[in-house]
Kinemage of the C-alpha trace (Angstrom):
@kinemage 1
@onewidth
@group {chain A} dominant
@subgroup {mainchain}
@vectorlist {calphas} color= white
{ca unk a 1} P -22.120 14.679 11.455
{ca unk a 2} L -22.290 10.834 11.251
{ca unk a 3} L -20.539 9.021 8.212
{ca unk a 4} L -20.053 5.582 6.733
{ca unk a 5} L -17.057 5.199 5.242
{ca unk a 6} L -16.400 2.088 2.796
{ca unk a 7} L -13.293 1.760 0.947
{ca unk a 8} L -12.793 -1.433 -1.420
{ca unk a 9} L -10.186 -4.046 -0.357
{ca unk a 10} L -10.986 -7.207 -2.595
{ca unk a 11} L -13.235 -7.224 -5.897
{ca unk a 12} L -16.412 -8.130 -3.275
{ca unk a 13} L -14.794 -7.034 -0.031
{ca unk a 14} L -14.716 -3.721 1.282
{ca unk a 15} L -14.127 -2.134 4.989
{ca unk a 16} L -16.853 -0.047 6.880
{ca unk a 17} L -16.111 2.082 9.599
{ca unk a 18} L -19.025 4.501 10.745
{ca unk a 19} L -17.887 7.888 12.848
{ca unk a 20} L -18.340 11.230 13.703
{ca unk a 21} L -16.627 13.873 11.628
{ca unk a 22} L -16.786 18.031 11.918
{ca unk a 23} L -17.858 18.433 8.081
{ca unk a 24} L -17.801 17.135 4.745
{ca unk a 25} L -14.187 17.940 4.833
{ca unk a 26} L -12.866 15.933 7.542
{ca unk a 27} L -15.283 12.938 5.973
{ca unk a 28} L -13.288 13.368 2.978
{ca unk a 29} L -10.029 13.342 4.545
{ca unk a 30} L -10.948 10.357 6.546
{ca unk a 31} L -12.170 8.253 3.778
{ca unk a 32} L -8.694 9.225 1.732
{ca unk a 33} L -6.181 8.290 5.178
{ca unk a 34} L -8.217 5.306 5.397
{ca unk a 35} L -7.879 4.386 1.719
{ca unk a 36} L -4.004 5.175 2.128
{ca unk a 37} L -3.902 2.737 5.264
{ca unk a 38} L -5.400 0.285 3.196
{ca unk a 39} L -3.582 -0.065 0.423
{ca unk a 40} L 0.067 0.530 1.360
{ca unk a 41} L 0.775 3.495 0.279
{ca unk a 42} L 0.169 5.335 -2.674
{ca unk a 43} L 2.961 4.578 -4.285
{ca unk a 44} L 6.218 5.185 -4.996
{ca unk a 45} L 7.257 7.959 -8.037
{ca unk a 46} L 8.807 5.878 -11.327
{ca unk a 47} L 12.574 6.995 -10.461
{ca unk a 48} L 12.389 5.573 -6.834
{ca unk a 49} L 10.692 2.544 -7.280
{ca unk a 50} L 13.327 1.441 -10.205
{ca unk a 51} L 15.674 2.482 -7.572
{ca unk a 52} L 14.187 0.551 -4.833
{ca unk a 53} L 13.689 -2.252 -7.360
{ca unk a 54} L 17.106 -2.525 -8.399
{ca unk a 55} L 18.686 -2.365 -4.760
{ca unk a 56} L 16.252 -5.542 -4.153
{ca unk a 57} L 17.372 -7.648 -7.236
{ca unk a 58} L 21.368 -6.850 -6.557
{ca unk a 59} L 21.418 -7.506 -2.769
{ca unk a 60} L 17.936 -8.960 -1.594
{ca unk a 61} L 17.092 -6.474 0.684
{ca unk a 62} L 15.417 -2.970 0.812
{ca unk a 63} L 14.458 0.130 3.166
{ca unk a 64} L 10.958 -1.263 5.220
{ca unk a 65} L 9.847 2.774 5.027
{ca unk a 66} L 10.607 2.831 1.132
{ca unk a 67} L 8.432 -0.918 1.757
{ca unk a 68} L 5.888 0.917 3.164
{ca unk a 69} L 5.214 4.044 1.152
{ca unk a 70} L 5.232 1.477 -1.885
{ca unk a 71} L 1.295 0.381 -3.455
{ca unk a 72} L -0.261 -3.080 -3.203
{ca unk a 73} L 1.058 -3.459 -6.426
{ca unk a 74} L 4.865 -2.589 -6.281
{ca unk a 75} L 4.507 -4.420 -2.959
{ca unk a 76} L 3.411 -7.668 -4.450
{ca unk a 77} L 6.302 -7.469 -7.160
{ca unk a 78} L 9.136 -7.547 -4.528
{ca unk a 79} L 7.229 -10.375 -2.677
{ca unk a 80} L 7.099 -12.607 -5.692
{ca unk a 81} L 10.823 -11.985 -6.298
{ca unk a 82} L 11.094 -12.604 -3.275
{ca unk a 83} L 9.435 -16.076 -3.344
{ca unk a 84} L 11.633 -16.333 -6.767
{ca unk a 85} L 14.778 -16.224 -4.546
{ca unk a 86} L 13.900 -18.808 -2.154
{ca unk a 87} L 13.316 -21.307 -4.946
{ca unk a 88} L 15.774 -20.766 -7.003
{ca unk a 89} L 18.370 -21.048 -3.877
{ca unk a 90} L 17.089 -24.292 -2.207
């Protein structure tokens, strides 16, 4: 069976991808792996990310597979501390 498959990146941006899939199954799966893809991960669990967090703001670096597995959103925190770092250290 043919598919389009739209997942949302910005508020009026999305990605298409049209494909062949077995069954309404593998559709599904495909539209959630490609949703994943998109934004970063789904996120990391309260107790990791504060421990992720925390190894970031006491020695400025981090795991890039705990960077990965993180959302859009965590992601985006540890890049403006990031930027943070860089001015405040000129």
């Amino acid at each position: 069976m043919k598919a389009v498959l739209r997942v949302p990146t910005e508020q009026y941006a999305f990605i298409e991808i049209e494909d062949e899939f077995k069954d309404q199954d593998a559709v599904i799966e495909g539209y959630e792996n490609l949703k994943k893809k998109i934004s970063g991960g789904e996120g990391l669990p309260m107790k990791e990310w504060n421990a992720a967090l925390d190894l970031y703001l006491a020695e400025g670096t981090g795991e890039s597979d705990t960077y990965m597995r993180m959302s859009k959103y965590q992601q985006n925190i540890i890049q403006e501390i990031k930027r943070a770092f860089k001015r405040i250290n000129k």
